[in-house]
VOSETI-616111 format. One record per residue: x, z, y of N, C-alpha, C in turn. Coordinates in steps of 0.001 Angstrom, whole numbers, plus 500000, padded with zeros to 6 digits. Layout:
<drendrens>
<<X; Z; Y>; <X; Z; Y>; <X; Z; Y>>
...
</drendrens>
This chain:
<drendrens>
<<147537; 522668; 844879>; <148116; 521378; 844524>; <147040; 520339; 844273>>
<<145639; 520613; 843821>; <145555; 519899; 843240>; <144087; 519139; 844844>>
<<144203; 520171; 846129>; <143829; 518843; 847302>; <144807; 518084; 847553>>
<<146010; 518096; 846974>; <147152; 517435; 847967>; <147025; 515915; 846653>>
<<146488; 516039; 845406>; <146705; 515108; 844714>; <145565; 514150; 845302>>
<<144229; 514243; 846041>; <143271; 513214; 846452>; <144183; 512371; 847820>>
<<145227; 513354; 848725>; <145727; 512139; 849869>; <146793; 511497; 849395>>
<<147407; 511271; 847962>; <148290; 510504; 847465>; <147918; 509304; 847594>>
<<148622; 508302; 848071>; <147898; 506709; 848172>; <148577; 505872; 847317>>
<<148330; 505285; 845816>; <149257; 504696; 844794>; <148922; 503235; 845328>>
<<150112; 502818; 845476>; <150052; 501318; 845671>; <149793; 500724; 844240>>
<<149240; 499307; 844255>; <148900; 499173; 842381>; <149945; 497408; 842593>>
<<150129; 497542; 841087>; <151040; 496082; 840730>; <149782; 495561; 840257>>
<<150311; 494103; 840126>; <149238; 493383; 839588>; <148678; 493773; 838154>>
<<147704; 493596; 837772>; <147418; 493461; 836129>; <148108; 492639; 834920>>
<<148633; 491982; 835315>; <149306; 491282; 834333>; <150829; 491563; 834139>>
<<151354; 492580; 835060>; <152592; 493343; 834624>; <152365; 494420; 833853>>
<<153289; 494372; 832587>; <153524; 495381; 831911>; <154601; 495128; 831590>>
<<155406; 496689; 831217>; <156765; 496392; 830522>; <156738; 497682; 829867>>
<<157466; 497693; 828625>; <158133; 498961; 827969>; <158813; 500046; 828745>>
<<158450; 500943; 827958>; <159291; 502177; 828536>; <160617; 502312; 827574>>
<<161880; 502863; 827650>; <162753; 502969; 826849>; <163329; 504254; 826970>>
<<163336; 505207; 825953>; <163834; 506655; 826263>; <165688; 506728; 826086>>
<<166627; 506906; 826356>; <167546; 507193; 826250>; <167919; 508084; 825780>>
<<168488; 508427; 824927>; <169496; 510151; 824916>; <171242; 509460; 823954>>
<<171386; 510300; 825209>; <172981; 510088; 825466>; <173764; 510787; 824485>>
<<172844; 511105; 823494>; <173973; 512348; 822750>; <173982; 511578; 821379>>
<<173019; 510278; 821042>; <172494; 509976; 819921>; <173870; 508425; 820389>>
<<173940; 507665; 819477>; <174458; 506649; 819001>; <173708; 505170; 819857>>
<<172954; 505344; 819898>; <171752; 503933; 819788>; <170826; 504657; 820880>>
<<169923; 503584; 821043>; <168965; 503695; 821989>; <167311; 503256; 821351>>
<<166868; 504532; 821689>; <165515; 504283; 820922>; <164395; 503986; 822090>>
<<163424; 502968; 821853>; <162345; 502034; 822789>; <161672; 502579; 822383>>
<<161025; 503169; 823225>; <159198; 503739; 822980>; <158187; 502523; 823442>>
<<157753; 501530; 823371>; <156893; 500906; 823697>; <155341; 501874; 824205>>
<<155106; 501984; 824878>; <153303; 502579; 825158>; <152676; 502138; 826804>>
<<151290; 502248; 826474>; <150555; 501931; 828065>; <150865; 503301; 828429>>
<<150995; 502300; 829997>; <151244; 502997; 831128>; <150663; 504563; 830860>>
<<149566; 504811; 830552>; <149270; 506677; 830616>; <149680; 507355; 829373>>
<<149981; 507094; 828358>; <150794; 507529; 826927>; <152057; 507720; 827068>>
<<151828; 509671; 827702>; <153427; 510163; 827996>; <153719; 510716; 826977>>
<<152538; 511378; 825665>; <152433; 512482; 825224>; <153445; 512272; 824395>>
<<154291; 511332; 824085>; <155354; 511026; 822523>; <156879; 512118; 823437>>
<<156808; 512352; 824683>; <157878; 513050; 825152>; <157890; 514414; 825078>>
<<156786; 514852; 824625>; <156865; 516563; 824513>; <157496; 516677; 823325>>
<<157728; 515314; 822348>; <158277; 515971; 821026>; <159780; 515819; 820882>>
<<160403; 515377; 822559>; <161934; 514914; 822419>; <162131; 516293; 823218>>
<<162136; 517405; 823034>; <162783; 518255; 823910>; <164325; 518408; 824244>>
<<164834; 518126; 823423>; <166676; 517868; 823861>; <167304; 516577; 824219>>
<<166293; 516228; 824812>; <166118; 514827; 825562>; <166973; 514702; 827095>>
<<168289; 513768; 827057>; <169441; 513811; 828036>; <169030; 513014; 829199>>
<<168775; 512102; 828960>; <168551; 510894; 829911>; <167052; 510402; 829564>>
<<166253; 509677; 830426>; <165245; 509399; 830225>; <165086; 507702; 831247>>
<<164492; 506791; 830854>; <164539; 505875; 831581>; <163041; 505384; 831913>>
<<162181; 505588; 832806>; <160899; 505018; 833186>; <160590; 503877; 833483>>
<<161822; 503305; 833691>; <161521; 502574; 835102>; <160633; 501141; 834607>>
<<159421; 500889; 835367>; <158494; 499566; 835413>; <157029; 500235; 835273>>
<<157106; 502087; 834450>; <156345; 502225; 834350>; <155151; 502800; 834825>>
<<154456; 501926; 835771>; <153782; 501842; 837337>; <152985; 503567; 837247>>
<<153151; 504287; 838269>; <151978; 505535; 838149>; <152626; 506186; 837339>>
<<153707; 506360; 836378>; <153564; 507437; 835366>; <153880; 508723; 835789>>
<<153931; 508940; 836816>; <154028; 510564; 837015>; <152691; 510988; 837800>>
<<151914; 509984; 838588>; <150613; 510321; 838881>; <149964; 510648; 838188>>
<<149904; 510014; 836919>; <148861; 509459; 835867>; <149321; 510472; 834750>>
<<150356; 511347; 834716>; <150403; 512250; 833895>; <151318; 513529; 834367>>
<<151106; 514141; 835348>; <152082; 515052; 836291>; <153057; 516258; 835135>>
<<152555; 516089; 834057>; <153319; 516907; 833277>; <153661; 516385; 832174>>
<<154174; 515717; 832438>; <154964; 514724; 831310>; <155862; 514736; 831231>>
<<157053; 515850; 831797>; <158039; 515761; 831813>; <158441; 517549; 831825>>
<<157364; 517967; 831754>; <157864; 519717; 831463>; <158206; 520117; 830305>>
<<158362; 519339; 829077>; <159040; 519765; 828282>; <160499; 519648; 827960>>
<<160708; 518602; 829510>; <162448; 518128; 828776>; <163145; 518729; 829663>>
<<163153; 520177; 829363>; <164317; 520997; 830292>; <165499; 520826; 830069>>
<<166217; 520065; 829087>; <167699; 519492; 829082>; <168239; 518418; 829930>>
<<166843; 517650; 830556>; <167243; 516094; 830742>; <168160; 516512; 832028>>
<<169118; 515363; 831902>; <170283; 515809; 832491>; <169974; 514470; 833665>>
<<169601; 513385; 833037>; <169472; 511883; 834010>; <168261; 510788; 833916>>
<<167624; 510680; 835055>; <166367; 510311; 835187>; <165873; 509028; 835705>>
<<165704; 508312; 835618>; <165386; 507140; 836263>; <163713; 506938; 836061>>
<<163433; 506669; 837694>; <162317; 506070; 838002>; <161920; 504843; 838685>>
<<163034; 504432; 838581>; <162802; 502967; 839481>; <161635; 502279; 838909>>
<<161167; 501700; 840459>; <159803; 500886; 839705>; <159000; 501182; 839502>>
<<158822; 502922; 839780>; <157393; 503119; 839057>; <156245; 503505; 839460>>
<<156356; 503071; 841253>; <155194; 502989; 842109>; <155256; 504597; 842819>>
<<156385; 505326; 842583>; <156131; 506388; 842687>; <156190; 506967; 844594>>
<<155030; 507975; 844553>; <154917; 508318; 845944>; <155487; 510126; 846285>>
<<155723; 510431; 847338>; <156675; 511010; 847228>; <156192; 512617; 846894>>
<<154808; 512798; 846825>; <154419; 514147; 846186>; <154612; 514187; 844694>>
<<154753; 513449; 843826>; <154985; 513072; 842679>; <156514; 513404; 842133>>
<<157241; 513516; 843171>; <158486; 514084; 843214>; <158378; 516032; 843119>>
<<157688; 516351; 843526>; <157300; 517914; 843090>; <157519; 518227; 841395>>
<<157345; 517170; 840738>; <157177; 517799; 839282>; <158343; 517283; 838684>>
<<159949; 516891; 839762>; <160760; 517002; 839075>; <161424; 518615; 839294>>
<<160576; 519293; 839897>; <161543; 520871; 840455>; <161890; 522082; 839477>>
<<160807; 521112; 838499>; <161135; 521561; 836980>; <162481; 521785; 835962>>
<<162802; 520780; 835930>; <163694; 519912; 835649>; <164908; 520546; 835475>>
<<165534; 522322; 835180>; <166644; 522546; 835475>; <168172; 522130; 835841>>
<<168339; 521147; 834461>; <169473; 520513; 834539>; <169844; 518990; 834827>>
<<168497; 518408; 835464>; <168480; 517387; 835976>; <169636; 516892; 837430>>
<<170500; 516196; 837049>; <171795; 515734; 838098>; <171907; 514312; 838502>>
<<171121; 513716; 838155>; <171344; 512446; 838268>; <169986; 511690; 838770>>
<<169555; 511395; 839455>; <168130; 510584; 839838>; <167810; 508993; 840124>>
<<167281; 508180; 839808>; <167241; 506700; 840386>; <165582; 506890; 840575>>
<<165762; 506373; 841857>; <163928; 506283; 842112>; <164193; 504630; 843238>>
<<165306; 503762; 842724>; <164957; 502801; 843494>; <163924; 501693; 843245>>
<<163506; 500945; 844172>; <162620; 500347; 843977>; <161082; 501276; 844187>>
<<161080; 502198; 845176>; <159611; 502863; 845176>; <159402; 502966; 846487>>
<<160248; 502335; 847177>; <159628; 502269; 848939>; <159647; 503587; 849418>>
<<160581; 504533; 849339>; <160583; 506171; 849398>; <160608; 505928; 850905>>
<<159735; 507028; 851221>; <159595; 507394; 852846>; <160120; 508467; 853509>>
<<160035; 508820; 854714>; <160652; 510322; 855179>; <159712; 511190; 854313>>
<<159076; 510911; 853721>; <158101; 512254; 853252>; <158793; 512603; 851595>>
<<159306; 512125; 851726>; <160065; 512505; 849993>; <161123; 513559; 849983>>
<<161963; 513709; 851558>; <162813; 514513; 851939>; <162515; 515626; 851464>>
<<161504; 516253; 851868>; <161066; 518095; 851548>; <161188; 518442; 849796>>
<<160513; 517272; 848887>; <160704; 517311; 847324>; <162289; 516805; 846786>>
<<162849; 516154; 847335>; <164312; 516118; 846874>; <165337; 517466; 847579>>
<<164938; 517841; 848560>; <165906; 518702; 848828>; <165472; 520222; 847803>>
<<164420; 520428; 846676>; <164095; 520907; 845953>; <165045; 521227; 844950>>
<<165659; 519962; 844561>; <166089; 519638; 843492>; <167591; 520151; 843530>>
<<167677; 521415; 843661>; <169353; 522253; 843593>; <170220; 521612; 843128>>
<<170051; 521136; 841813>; <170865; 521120; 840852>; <171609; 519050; 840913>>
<<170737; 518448; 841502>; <170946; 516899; 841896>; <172644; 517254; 842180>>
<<173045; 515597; 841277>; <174733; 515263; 841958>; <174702; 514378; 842355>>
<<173478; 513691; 842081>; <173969; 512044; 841949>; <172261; 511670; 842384>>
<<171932; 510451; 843495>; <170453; 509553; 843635>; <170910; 508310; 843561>>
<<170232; 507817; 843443>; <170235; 506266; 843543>; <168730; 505921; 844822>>
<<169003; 505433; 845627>; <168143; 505501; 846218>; <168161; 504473; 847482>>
<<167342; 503408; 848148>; <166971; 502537; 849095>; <166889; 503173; 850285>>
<<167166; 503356; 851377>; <167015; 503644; 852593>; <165899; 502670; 853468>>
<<166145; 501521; 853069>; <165577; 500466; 853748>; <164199; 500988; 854620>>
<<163097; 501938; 854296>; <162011; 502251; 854951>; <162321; 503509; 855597>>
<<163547; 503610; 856153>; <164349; 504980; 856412>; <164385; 504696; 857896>>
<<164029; 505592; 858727>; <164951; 505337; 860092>; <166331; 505916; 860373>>
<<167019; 505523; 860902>; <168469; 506462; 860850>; <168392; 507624; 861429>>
<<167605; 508402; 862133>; <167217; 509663; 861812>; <166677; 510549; 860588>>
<<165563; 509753; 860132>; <165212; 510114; 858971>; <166834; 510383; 857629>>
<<167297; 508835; 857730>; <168889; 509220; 856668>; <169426; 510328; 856865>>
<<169543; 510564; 858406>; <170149; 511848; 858389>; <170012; 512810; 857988>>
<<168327; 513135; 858122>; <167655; 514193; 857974>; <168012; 514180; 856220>>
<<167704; 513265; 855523>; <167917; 513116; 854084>; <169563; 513783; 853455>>
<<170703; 513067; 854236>; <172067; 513531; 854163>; <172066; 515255; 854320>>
<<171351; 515551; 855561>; <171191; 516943; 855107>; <170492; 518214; 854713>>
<<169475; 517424; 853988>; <168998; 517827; 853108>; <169535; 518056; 851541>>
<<170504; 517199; 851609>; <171087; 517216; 849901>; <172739; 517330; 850222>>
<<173077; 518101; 850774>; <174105; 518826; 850990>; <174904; 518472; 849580>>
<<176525; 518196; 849438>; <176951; 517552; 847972>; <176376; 516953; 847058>>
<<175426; 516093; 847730>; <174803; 514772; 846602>; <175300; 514032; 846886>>
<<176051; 513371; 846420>; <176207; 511820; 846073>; <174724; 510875; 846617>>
<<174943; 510053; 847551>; <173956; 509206; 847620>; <174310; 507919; 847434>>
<<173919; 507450; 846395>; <173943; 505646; 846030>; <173061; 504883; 846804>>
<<173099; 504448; 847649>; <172003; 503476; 848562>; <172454; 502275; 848767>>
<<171385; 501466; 848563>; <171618; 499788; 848615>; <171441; 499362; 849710>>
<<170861; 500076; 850872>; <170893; 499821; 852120>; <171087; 501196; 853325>>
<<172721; 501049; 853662>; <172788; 502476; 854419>; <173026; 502639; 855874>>
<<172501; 502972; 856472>; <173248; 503607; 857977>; <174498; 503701; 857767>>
<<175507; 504329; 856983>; <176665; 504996; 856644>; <178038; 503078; 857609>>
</drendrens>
């Protein structure tokens, strides 16, 4: 794994974007904001019954910390929109047992993301852009995730 992490190519946002991260859990009342820079995942190893999780803006964070998310074997719903993410970076959701729900829009996903989502058994639900898709490629994606739900903002369909 760790030659396949030097041909990852991270596209970068400008410097003067930043935004909060906000953790969700769906089981609690309220919604608690984690504010931290972009590489400060470590406050999530201490939410382990952690349902939902929301990333999204926060550029690199699964490059920039590939195990930042192995402690939340409950999380049920994930969002990554936004967060620059490339599609080997998708490997370290295969973790994830009870993960059903995915948003990775907004990351320019390519045919190469196909092989790491069709990983993901347990997926009901993506949220996901086609737009850099060829309609072969969709296809190839449609069957790859055999009873997923695909949410796409731009579809062949």
């Amino acid at each position: 794994m760790a030659s396949q992490n030097t041909a990852m190519t991270r596209p970068t946002k400008p410097a003067s974007v930043s935004r909060p991260s906000s953790i969700e859990d769906q089981s609690a009342s309220s919604e608690t904001t984690v504010p931290a820079p972009r590489s400060d995942t470590t406050s999530l190893s201490a939410l382990p019954d952690l349902k939902s999780l929301n990333l999204r803006g926060n550029f690199g964070v699964l490059y920039e910390d590939q195990n930042c998310l192995a402690t939340l074997t409950k999380l049920t719903n994930l969002s990554l929109q936004d967060t620059d993410l490339v599609a080997e970076e998708l490997l370290n959701l295969k973790n994830l047992p009870k993960l059903s729900e995915l948003n990775i829009l907004e990351n320019n996903p390519n045919r190469f993301c196909i092989p790491y989502l069709s990983q993901l058994k347990q997926l009901k639900r993506l949220h996901f852009s086609s737009e850099y898709f060829s309609k072969e490629d969709w296809q190839q994606l449609k069957m790859a995730l055999p009873g997923v739900e695909i949410i796409d903002f731009k579809s062949y369909d």
